[in-house]
N, C-alpha and C positions, 0 to 999 in steps of 0.2 A: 823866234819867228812866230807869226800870229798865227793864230790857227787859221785865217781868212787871209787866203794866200793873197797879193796883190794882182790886179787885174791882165790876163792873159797868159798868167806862171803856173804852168800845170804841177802837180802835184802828185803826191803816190796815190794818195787817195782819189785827186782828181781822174788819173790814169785808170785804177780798181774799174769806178763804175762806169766810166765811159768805153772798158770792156766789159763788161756784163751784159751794156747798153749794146755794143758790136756784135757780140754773142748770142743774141734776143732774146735775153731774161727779161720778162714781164711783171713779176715780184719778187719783194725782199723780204724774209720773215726773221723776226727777230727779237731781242727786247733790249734797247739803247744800253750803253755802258760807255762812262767816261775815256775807255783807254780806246774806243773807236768812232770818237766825235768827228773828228774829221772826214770819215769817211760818212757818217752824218748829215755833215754840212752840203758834201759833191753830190747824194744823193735829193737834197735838198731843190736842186737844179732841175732834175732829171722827176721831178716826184710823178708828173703826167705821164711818164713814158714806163718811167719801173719806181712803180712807190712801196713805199716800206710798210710794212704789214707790224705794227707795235703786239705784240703779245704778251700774257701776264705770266707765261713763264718760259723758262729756256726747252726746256722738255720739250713743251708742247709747240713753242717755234720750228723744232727742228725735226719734229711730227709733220709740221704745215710742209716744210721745203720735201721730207720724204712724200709724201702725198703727191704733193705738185710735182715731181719728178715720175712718179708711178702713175698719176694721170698724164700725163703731157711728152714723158720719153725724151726730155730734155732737164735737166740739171735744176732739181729745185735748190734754191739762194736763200739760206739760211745768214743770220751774223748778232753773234755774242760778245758779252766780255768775257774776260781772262776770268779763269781760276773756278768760280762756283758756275758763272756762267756756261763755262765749256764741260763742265761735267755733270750740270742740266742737261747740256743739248747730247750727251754720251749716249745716250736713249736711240736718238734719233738717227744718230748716225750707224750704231750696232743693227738698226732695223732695216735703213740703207744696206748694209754689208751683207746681211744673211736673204736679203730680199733680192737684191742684186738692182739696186735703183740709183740712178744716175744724181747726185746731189753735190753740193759744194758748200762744206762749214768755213765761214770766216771770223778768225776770232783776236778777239784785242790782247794784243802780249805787254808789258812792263818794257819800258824804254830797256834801250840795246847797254844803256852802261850799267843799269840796276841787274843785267840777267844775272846769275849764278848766286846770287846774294839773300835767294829767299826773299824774293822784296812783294810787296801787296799783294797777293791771291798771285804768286808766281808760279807756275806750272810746265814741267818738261814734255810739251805737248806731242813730240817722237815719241818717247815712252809709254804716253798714255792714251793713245789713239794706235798703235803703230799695229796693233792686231783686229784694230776694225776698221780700217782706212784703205784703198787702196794706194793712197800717196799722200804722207802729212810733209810739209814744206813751211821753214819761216822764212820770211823774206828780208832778208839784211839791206837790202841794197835797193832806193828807191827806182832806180834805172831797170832794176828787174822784174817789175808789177807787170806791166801788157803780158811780157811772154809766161811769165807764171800762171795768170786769170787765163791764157790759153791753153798751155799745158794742163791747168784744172782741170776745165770744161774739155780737152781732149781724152784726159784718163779717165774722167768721169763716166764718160758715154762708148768710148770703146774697148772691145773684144765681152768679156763679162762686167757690167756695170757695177758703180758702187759708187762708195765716197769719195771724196777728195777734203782735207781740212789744211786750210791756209790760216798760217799764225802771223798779227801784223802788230810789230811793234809799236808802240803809238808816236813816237818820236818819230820815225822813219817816214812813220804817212803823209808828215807833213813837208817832208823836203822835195825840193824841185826834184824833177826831172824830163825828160825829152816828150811829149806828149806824141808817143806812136800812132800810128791807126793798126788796130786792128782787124785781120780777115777774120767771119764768120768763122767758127769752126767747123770740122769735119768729123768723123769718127772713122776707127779703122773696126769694120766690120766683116767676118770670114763668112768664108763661102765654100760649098762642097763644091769638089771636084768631079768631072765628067767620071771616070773610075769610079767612085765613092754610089755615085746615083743609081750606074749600072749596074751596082754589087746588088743594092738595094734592091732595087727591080729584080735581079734574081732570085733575091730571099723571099720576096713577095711573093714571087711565082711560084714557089716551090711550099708556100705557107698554107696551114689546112684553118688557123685560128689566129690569127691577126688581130692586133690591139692596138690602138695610137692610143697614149699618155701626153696628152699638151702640158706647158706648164711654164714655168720660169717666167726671166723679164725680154725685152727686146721685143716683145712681137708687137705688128701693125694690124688697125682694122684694115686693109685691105690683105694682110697676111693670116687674119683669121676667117674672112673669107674664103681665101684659096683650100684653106685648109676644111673648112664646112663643103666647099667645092667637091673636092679629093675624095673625102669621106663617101660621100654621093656616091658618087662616081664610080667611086670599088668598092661599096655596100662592108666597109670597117668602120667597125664601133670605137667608138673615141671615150675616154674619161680622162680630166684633169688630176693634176697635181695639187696638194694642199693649200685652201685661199685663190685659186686660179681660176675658177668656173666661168669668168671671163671668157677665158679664152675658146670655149666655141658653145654657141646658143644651145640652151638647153632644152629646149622645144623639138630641137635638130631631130629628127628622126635615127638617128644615128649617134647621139648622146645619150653613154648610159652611166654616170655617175660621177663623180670627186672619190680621189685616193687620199681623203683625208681622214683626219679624227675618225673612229667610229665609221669608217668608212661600211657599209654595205659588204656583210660575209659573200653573197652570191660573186659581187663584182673582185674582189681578192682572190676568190676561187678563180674567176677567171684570168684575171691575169698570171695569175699562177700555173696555169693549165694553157695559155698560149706560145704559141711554136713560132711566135715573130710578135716581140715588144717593142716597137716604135717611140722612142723616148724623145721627145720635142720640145724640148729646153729646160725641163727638170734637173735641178741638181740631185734628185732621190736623194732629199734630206730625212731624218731624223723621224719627222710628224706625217711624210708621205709614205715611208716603209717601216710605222710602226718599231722604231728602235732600231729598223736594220731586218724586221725579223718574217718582212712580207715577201720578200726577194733574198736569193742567197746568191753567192758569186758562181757558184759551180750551172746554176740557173743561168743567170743571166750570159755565162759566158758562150752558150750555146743559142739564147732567143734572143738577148736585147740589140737592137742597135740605139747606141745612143747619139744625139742631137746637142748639140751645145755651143752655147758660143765663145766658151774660154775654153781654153784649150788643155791648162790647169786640172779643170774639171773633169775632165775624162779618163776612167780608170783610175780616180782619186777613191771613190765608192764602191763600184761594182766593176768588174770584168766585163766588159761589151766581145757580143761575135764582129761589130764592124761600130767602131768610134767616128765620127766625122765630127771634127770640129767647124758649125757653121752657125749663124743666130738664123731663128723662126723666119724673118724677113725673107734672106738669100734660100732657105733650104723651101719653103713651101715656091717659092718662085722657078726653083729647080721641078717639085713636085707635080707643079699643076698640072702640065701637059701628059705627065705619068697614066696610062691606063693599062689595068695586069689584066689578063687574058682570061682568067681563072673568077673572077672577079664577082659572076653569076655566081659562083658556089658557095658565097659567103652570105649570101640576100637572109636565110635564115639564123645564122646564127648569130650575124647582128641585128636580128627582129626580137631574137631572144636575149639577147645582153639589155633591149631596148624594154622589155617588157618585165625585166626583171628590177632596171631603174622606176618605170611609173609604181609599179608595187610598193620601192621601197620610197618615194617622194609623193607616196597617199597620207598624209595627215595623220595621227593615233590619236587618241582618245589619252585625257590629263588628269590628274587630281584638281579639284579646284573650278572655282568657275569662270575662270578663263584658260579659253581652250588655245595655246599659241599657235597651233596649225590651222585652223578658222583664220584668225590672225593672216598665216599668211597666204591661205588661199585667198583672202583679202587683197592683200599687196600686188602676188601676182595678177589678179585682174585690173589693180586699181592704176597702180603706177605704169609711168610711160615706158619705151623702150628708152631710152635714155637718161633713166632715170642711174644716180649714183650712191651706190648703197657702201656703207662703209663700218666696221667696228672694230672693237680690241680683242681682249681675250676674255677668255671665260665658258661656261657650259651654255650660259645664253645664247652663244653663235651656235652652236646643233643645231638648232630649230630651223637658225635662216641659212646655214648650209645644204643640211634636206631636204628643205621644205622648199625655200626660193626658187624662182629660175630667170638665170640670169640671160639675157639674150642680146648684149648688146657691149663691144669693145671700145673702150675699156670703161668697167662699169661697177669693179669692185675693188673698195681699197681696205686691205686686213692685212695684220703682219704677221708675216710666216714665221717669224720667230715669233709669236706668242708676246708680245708687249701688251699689257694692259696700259690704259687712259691714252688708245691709238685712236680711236673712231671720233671721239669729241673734235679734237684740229684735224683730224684728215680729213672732216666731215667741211670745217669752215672754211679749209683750204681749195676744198674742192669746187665749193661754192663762191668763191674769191675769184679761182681761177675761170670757171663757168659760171656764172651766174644766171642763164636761163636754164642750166640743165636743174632737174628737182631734184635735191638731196635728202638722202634718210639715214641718218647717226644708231646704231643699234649700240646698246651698250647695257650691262651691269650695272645692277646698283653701286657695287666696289669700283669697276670700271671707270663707270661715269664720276666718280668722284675724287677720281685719282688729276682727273683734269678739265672741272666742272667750271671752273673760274673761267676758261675761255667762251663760259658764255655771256664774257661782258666784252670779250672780243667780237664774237659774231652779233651782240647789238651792235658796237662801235660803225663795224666796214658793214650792216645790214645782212649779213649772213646769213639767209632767212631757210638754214636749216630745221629740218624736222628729227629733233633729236627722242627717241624711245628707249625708255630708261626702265628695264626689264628687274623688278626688286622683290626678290627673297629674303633679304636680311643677313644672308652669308656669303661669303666666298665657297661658290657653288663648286668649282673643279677642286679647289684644296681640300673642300670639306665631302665630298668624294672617295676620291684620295684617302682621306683620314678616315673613316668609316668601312671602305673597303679593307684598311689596312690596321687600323686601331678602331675597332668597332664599339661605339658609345662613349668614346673617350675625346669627349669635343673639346678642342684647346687652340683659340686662335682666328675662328672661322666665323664665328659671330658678331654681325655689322648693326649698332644703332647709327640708324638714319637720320636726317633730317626731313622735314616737310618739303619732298620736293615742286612741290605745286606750289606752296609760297617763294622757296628759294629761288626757282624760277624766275617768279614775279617779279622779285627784287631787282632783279638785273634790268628789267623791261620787254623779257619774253614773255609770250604765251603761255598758260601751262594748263593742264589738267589729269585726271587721275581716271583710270581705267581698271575696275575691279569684276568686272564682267564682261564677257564676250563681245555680247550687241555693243556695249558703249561706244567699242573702238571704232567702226565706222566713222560713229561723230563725232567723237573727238580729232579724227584722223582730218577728216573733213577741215572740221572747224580751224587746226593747224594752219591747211592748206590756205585758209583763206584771212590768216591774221595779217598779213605781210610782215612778219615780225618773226626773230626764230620761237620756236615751237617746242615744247618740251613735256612729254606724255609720259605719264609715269605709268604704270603694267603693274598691275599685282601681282605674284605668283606665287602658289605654295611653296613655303620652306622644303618640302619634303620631296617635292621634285626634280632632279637632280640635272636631265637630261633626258631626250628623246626615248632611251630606250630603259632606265634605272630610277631608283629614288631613295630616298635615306633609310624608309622600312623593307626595299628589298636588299640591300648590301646589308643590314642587321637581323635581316630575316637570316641571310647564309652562312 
């Protein structure tokens, strides 16, 4: 059968995108592979309505589809080939899973009679997704593609979000089948119950030190609102979860900090010290509780109430005095109307949770002469309220953790599980999908290099990110790490660079180099007005590690 079906004979393939197209996916990220040409060709039709996003590696495609699901709350569309292909895109989907972001990998499998045979880059793709997936699925049967692309995009998006990875043989794609229509999807989203609210409100009333913790995925700007609303209202001080700071304006007079990295001793103290923990979509992972070791169960089973939207999740981590399984949406919509009686008696001591954040999000003083908190007192005056800030991992995100303030949902893309070469495509993807909103790429020199090739993706589609490319010459958290732990015993951690201001160039971005304070302005400036992406390299002393450390104090101790 030709791969170019005869005219009005739908196909597996033709069926795929013509539910994706139902569903209202807007882009495809990906990088073409012979075992999914057909579906190829049907996207070929449809390029005006959802076109395909060609990327130069599987990694970083399936970074873009994570990105685009965690900006947008709707299922980013990733598609690879089999075998190297799908364990490129492994990356992205793992950061889907622990991020809790609504995505859907599609990948090209070895015709249905070569399966079991070991045959070209063949892979048991149940096996080897089946612990970061929330449903891996091949599809045998071409009469079963609409309801599968549905059931993706259903599992995708409800209760706790995550991945979904569809395996498509390449034979299969091509055979007829019924050309269904597909309904829009729906998601099945929980909701606290009238009991649950009123427990609540008791706890409140009876609370002398009250703390909301936002955090996790599912929520809306209009349910980050209610919840800035809320705060107002009954004078509680709010701090996010790790990578979350999205979630309510940092400005808030009633925002005092991020439960992350390096988190703020004052603010630990108090959460630790409060008689009502309000947990609002946090999974109280790993990087939010410090190993487990900022919260204990005997704690929480007397203060926390936790908020979540799988149901899974509750009492998987900690002991809650009241679990409600509900997502951000339905509980702050429960919330609003909420006002506790007691409410005046709090006016102070969330003026001092508040006061003890600006102290700790004042700028410090650097080795070197570029000072990064200048820097981003910069940023914060310069960029819009909708501006979309994004990075990987590394000790370089400290600064824009602290220091930043984010005010605006949703406005930051980082991943909570710690992936480096995340900010490069979540940056391009972000600008893909928005293209008037302003983007700014924070990244590492190791960072940035782990997925620097897609800045011949972001010339390609015009991606006219502003990517900052922060270079010490090391792997700043390993080399931390090794220093605090094996002191002067450097093995590993030492990066020769390239010229990144030529490298740059080559592609046909902007670029220029920043080894002093004042330059940034201009060079920032100058970015802003190449129409082209942008790429500003930062100098920074080797010997500074992070916001509050440096190589000569961990070998000083």
């Amino acid at each position: 059968m030709s791969t170019r079906e005869t005219d009005q004979q739908a196909t597996a393939a033709t069926a795929l995108v013509a539910g994706l197209v139902a569903h209202g996916a807007t882009h495809a990220f990906g990088v073409p592979g012979e075992s999914y040409l057909a579906v190829l060709d049907a996207l070929y039709d449809v390029q005006d309505t959802l076109p395909f996003i060609t990327c130069r590696h599987e990694a970083a495609a399936a970074n873009m589809a994570e990105a685009h699901g965690k900006l947008t709350g709707r299922p980013g569309i990733c598609f690879v080939t089999r075998g190297p292909g799908a364990t490129h895109a492994s990356i992205g989907v793992h950061t889907a899973y622990q991020d809790s972001t609504p995505m859907i990998l599609f990948i090209g499998q070895v015709a249905r009679h070569m399966r079991g045979k070991e045959a070209f880059q063949e892979m048991d793709y149940h096996a080897f997704f089946g612990s970061t997936a929330k449903w891996v699925v091949e599809v045998d049967d071409a009469a079963d593609m609409s309801s599968v692309v549905a059931k993706a995009y259903h599992t995708a998006i409800s209760g706790r979000p995550g991945p979904v990875v569809v395996s498509l043989p390449e034979d299969m794609l091509v055979d007829a089948c019924t050309d269904t229509v597909t309904a829009p999807y729906s998601a099945d989203i929980a909701a606290p119950s009238d009991s649950e609210i009123v427990s609540l409100g008791g706890m409140l009333d009876r609370a002398a030190r009250p703390l909301i913790m936002a955090g996790g995925s599912g929520w809306s700007k209009r349910a980050v609102a209610e919840l800035e609303a809320f705060s107002a209202e009954n004078n509680i001080p709010v701090c996010v979860s790790f990578r979350c700071q999205d979630r309510f304006d940092n400005t808030h007079p009633n925002y005092v900090g991020d439960m992350g990295i390096g988190a703020n001793p004052k603010l630990i103290k108090r959460m630790q010290e409060a008689d009502l923990l309000l947990v609002l979509g946090p999974r109280l992972g790993e990087m939010t509780t410090d190993g487990y070791t900022r919260l204990t169960s005997e704690m929480t089973a007397k203060t926390m109430v936790h908020v979540h939207q799988g149901a899974e999740e509750l009492g998987r981590v900690y002991e809650a005095a009241l679990s409600i399984n509900a997502s951000p949406v339905t509980m702050m919509a429960a919330l609003k109307a909420m006002s506790i009686a007691k409410s005046d008696a709090w006016a102070e001591y969330a003026a001092a949770a508040r006061a003890d954040y600006t102290v700790w999000n004042t700028p410090l003083e650097m080795a070197g002469d570029v000072q990064l908190g200048a820097i981003y007192d910069y940023l914060n005056d310069t960029l819009g309220e909708d501006a979309v800030l994004t990075n990987g991992a590394g000790n370089y995100a400290g600064w824009l953790h602290r220091f930043y303030r984010y005010t605006t949902f949703p406005s930051q893309l980082a991943p909570t599980c710690g992936a480096m070469g995340y900010g490069v495509p979540a940056a391009i993807a972000a600008k893909i999908t928005n293209p008037n909103r302003e983007v700014v790429c924070f990244a590492g020199d190791g960072c940035f290099m782990m997925s620097s090739n897609e800045l011949a993706t972001a010339v390609q589609y015009d991606a006219n990110v502003i990517f900052l490319v922060f270079n010490n010459s090391i792997l700043g958290t390993i080399r931390m790490h090794q220093e605090r732990d094996y002191p002067e015993r450097v093995s590993g951690t030492e990066l020769k660079n390239p010229d990144f201001v030529a490298y740059a160039e080559s592609f046909g971005a902007f670029a220029a180099r920043v080894t002093n304070t004042d330059e940034f302005a201009v060079a920032f400036e100058a970015a802003r007005g190449a129409n082209k992406p942008a790429v500003i390299e930062i100098m920074v002393e080797t010997d500074v590690l992070s916001p509050t450390t440096t190589i000569s104090a961990l070998r000083g101790k």
